[in-house]
N, C-alpha and C positions, 0 to 999 in steps of 0.2 A: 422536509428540511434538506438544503441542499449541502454537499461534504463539504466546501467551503467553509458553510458556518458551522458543523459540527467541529472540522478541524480547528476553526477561532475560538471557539469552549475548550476544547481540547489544550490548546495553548495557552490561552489565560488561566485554565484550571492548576498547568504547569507550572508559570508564571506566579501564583499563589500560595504552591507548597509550602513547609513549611521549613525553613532553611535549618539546614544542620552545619559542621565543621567544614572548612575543605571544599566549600562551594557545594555542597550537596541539598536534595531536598526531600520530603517525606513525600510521597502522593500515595493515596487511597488503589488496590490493587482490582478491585471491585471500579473502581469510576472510572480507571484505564479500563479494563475491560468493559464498561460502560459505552466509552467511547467509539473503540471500536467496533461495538456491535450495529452504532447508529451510522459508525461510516459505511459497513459490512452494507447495513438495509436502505443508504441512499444509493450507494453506488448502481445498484439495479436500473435505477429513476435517470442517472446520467446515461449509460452506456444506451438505454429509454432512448432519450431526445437523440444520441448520436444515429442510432437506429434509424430512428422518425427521418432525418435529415437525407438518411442514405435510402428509405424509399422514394422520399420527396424527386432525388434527384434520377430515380429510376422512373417513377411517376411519368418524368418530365421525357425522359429518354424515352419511353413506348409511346408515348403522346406522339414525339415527333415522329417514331417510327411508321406510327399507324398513319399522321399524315403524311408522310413520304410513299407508304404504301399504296393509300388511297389514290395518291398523286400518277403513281405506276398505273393502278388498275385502272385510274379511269385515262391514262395516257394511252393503253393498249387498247382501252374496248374501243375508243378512238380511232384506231389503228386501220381497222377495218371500212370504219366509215371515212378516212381519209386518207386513202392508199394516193388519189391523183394529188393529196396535198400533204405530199412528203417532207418538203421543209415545216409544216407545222408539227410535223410526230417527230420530227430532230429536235427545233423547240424545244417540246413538251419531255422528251427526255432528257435533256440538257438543264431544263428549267428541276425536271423534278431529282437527277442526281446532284443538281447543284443544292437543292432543301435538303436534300439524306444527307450530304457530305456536312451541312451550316449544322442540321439538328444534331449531327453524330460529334462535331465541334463542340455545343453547347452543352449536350450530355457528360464530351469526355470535363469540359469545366466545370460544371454543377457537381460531375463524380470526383474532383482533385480537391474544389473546395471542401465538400462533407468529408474527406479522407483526411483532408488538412485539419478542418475543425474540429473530428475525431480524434486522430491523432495528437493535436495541443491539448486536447481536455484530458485523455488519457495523461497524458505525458504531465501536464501539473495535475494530478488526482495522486500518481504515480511518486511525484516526488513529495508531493506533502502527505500521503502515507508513508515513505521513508522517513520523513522527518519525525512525526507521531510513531513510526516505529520503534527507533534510534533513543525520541525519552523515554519509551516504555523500554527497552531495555536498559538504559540507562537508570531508570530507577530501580528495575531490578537487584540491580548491582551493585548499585546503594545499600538496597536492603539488606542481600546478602552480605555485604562488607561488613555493616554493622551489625549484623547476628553472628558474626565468626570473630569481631572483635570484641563482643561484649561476652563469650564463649572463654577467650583464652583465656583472660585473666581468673576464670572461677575453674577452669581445667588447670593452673599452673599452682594456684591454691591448694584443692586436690591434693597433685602430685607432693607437692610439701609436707601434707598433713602424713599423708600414707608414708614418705620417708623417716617421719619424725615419730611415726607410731611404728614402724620396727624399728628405726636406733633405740628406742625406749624399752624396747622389749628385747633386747642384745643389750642392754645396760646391764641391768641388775646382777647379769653372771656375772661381767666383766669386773664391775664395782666390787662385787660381794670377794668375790678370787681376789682383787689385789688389795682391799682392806684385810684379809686374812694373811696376807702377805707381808703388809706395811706393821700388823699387829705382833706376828713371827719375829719380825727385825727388831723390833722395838725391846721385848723382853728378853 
């Protein structure tokens, strides 16, 4: 499966949630990390074919090397058997620096391409991993949100009860002292 499509599951699964207040949504913490584990074990499979592309064009670069080599050695052992026919050993080395120079041309192209086309795959792999990073923290923080808001209301409850169970318990003197007080006056 290539990250592309995990990322398009990934997104529609987001896309899905299940909406809360405030523009928010619920997602499964288990199928985000779901996801990334499937992007974690394609990405191998890409950075694969980038690989492939960049021996392809080294492939291609010792190929022409070797026939430019070839092209030398057999331009020299020539050399000897046509020392009185000097303009053809100029030739022949003319002819076979001019193939080293076309093939080492072709090579450095073949190697800008693969670097190019590594590069852009990288580079959107890179950015739609930000993006899938970005909801996943973003729903984190949802989550969070609303476990620290569903928190305070029953901590502020709490706090009420425990103020109201010592006023209660500082009552009774206070009450009992000034009805013996208000009883005193009276008689």
């Amino acid at each position: 499966m290539s990250v592309y499509r995990v990322l398009d599951k990934l997104e529609a699964y987001v896309r899905e949630g299940t909406w809360l207040p405030a523009g928010y949504r619920i997602l499964s913490e288990e199928r985000l990390a779901e996801f990334v584990e499937k992007i974690r074990a394609t990405l191998p499979e890409e950075v694969g074919r980038a690989k492939i592309i960049t021996k392809d064009h080294e492939r291609v670069l010792r190929a022409a090397q070797e026939k430019a080599q070839a092209l030398v050695d057999e331009a020299a052992s020539k050399h000897d058997e046509m020392l009185d026919q000097h303009e053809i050993v100029q030739r022949a080395r003319r002819t076979a620096d001019a193939i080293m120079r076309d093939a080492q041309e072709r090579a450095q192209k073949v190697k800008e391409g693969a670097d190019h086309y590594a590069s852009s795959v990288l580079g959107e792999m890179e950015a739609r991993l930000s993006g899938a990073l970005g909801a996943v923290r973003k729903g984190r923080e949802t989550l969070t949100e609303a476990s620290a808001r569903n928190a305070a209301p029953q901590l502020a409850e709490a706090v009420a009860k425990s103020k109201r169970a010592a006023f209660d318990q500082e009552q009774p003197e206070a009450v009992t002292a000034e009805t013996a007080t208000l009883e005193a006056v009276e008689t």
